[in-house]
C-alpha positions as CSV (number, residue, x, y, z in Angstrom):
1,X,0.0,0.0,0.0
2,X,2.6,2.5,-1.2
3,X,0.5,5.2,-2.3
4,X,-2.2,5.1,0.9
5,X,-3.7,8.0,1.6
6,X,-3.0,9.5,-2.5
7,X,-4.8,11.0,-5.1
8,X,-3.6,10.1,-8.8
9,X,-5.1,11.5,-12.1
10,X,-4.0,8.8,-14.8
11,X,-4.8,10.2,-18.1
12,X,-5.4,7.9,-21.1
13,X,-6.2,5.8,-18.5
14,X,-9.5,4.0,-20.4
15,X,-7.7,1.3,-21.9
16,X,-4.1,-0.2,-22.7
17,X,-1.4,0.6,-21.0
18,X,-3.2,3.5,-19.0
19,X,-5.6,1.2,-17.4
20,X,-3.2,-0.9,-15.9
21,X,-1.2,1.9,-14.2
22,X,-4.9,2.7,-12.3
23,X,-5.4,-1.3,-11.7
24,X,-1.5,-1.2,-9.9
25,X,-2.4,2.4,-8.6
26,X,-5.3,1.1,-7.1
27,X,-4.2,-2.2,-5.6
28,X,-1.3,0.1,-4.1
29,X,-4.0,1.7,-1.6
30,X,-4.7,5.1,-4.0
31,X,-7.2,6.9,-5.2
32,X,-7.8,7.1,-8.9
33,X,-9.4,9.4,-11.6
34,X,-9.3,7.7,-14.4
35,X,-9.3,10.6,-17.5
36,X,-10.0,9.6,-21.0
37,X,-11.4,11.6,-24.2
38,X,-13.9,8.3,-24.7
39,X,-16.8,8.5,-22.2
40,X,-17.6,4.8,-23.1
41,X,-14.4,3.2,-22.3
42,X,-13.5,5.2,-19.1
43,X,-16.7,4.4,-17.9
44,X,-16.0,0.7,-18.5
45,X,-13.0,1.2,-16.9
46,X,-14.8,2.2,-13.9
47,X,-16.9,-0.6,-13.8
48,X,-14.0,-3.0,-14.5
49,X,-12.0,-1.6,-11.4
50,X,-14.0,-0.4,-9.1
51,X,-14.0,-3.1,-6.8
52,X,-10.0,-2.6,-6.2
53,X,-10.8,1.0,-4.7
54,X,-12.1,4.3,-5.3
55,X,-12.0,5.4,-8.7
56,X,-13.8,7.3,-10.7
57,X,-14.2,8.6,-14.6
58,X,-13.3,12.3,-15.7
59,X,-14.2,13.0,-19.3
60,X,-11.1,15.1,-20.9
61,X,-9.2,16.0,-24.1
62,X,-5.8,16.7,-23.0
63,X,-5.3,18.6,-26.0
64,X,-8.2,21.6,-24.7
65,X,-7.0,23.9,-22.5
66,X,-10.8,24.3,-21.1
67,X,-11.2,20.4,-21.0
68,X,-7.7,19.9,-18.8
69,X,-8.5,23.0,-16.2
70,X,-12.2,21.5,-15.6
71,X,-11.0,17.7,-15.3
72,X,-8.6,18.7,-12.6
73,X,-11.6,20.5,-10.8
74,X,-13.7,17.6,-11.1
75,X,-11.0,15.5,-9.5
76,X,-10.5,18.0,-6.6
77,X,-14.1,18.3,-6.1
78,X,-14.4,14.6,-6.0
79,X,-11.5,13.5,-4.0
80,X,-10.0,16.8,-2.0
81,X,-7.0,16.9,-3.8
82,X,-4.5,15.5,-6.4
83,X,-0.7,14.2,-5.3
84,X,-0.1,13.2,-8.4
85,X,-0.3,13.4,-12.3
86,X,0.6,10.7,-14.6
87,X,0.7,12.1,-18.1
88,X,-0.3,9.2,-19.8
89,X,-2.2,10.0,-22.8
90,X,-1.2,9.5,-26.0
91,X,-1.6,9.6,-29.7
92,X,-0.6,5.8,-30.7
93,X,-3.0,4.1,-31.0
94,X,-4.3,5.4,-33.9
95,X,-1.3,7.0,-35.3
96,X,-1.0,7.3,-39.1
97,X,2.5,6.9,-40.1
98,X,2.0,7.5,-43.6
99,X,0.7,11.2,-42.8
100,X,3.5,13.2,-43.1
101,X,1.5,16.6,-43.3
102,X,2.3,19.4,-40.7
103,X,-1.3,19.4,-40.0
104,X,-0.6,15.9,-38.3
105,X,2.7,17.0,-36.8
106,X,0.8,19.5,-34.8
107,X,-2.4,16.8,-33.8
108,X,0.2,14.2,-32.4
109,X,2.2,16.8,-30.6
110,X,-1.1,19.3,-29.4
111,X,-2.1,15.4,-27.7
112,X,1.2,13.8,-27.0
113,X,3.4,16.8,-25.7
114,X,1.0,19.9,-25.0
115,X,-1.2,17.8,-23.4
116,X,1.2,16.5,-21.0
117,X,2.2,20.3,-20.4
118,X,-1.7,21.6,-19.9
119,X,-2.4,18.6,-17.6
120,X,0.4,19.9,-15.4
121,X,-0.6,23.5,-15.5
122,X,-4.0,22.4,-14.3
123,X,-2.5,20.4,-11.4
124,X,0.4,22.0,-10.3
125,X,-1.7,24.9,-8.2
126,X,-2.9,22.1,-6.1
127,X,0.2,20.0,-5.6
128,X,1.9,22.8,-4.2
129,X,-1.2,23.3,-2.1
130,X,-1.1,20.0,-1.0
131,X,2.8,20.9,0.0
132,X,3.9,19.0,-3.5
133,X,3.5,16.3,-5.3
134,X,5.0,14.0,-7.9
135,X,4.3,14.2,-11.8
136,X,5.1,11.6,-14.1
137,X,5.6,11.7,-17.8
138,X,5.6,9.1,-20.5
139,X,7.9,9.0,-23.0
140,X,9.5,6.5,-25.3
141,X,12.4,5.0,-26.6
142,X,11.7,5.7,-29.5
143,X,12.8,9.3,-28.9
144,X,16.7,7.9,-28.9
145,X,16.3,5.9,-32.1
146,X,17.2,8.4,-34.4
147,X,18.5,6.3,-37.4
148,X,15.7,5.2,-39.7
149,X,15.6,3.4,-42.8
150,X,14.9,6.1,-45.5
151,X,13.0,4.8,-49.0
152,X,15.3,4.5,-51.8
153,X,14.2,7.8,-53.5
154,X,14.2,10.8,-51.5
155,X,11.0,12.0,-50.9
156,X,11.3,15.4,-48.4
157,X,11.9,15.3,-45.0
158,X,10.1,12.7,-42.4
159,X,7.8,15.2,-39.5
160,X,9.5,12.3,-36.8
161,X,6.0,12.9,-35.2
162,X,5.6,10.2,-33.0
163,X,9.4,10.2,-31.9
164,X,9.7,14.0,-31.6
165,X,6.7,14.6,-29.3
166,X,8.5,11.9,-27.2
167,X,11.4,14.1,-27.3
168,X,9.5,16.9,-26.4
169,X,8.5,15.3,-23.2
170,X,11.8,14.6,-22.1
171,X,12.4,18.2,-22.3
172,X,9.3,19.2,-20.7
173,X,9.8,16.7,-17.5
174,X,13.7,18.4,-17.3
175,X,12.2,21.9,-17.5
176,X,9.4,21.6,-15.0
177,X,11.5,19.4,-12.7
178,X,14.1,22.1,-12.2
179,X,11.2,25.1,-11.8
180,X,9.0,23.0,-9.4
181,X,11.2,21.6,-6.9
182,X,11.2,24.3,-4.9
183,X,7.6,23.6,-3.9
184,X,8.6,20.0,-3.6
185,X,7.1,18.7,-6.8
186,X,9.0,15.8,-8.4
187,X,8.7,15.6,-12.0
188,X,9.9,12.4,-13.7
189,X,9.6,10.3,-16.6
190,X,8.8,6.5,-17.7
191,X,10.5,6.0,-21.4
192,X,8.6,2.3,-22.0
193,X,10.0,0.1,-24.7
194,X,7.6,-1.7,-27.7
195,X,5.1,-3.4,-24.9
196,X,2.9,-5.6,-25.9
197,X,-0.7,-4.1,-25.5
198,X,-3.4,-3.7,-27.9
199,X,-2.1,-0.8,-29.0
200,X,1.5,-2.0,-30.1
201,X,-0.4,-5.1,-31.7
202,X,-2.3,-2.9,-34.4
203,X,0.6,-1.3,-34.8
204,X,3.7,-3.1,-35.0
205,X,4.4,-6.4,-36.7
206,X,5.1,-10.2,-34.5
207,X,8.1,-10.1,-35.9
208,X,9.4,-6.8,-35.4
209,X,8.1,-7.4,-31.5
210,X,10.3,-10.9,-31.5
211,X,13.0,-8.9,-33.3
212,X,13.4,-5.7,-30.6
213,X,13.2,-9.0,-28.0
214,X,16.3,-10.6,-29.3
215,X,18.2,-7.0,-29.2
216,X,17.3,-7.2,-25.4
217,X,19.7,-7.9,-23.2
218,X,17.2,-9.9,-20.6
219,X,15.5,-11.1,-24.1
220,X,12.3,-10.4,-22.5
221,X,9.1,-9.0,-24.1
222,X,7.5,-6.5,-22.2
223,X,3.9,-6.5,-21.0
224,X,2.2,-2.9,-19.6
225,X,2.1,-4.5,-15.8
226,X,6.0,-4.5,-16.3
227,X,6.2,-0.8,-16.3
228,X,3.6,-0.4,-13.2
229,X,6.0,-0.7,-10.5
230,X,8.7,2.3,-12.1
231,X,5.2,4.3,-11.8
232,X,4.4,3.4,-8.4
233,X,8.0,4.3,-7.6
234,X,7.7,7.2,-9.1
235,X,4.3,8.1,-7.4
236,X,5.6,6.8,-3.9
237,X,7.6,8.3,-1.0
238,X,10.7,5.9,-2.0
239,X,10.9,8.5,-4.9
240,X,11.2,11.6,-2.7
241,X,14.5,13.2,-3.6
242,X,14.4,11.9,-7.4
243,X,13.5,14.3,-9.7
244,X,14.1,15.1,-13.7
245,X,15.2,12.1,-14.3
246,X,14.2,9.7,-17.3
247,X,14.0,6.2,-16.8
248,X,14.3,3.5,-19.6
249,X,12.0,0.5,-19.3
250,X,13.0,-1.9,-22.3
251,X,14.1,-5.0,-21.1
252,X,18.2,-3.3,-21.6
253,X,17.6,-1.8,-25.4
254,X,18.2,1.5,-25.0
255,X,20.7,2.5,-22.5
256,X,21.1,6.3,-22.7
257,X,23.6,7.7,-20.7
């Protein structure tokens, strides 16, 4: 029961990857607001989990700064506070890779990086009510795989969509971790490898998956319960003088330094 006595917004948090963080938040003693853009699923979500702890459903678009400023007043209204922020919420799912258009650039990153940043915005007021906090970002390894495998006739320059909003969130939990510790908030960050959820399975190919496996150096494939406990860490007291830092969950892929 590491996080007793907590309040956790997990965005995102309707399906995948996001849902399991609340299961493992949940079974860890806090309480959860589950936030999602789709009423139906968070709902479900609800339903699903409820009988782990108290949770409830926020409706949201991370992307809105109206939506994110009136899910974190939902939350406080529900529960009396917030002690932490997981930024989970994410444009993968159904990410185009074909669409190269700056249009698209600027949908994945006004989801996958300015929606991390306006979630934080709304929340941070009450952390450092609350006497701080912890927020937790999710990035990706892809964000340190910069070589790709261009097509044989050039074509004009890749917008590195997915990769560079990842990027930008590495940045954004090193900026806001050096501004915010002063009011004892933590800000960190979770950089998962390919995990195997429902997500990953639509799209990435079996044998890409079993090919990133191999390249492991625990040849492990990794599920989303294997990135729970670096969240819970995170979340938790055991975490309390940690802050700006990035860690890598891949199963030893990527090893930045």
């Amino acid at each position: 029961m590491r996080l007793e006595g907590k309040v956790a917004i997990i965005t995102g948090a309707g399906q995948g990857i996001g849902k399991t963080y609340a299961r493992r938040f949940l079974a860890e003693g806090a309480k959860v607001a589950i936030v999602d853009i789709d009423a139906e699923r968070g709902k479900t979500a609800v339903a699903e989990l409820e009988e782990l702890g108290e949770v409830t459903f926020v409706a949201a678009d991370v992307a809105s700064e109206e939506s994110t400023e009136d899910c974190v007043r939902q939350v406080v209204e529900r529960f009396g506070q917030v002690d932490v922020l997981l930024n989970n919420a994410g444009l993968y799912y159904d990410m185009d890779y074909g669409d190269q258009s700056y249009d698209y650039l600027k949908r994945v990153f006004d989801i996958n990086c300015h929606g991390a940043w306006l979630m934080s915005r709304a929340a941070t007021p009450h952390l450092v009510e609350r006497g701080g906090g912890s927020i937790i970002n999710v990035s990706s390894t892809g964000a340190y795989l910069y070589v790709k495998n261009p097509p044989a006739e050039f074509s004009g320059i890749s917008s590195y969509a997915y990769a560079w909003s990842k990027w930008g969130i590495v940045g954004l939990t090193k900026m806001s971790a050096g501004e915010l510790g002063r009011w004892n908030i933590r800000v960190n960050c979770i950089a998962p490898g390919v995990t195997v959820s429902d997500a990953t399975k639509k799209q990435v190919p079996e044998d890409r998956i079993a090919a990133i496996t191999a390249m492991s150096a625990m040849k492990r494939t990794l599920t989303p319960e294997d990135l729970t406990g670096t969240a819970v860490f995170f979340a938790s007291e055991d975490s309390a003088l940690v802050t700006g830092q990035v860690l890598v969950v891949d199963a030893g892929v990527v090893m930045p330094g």
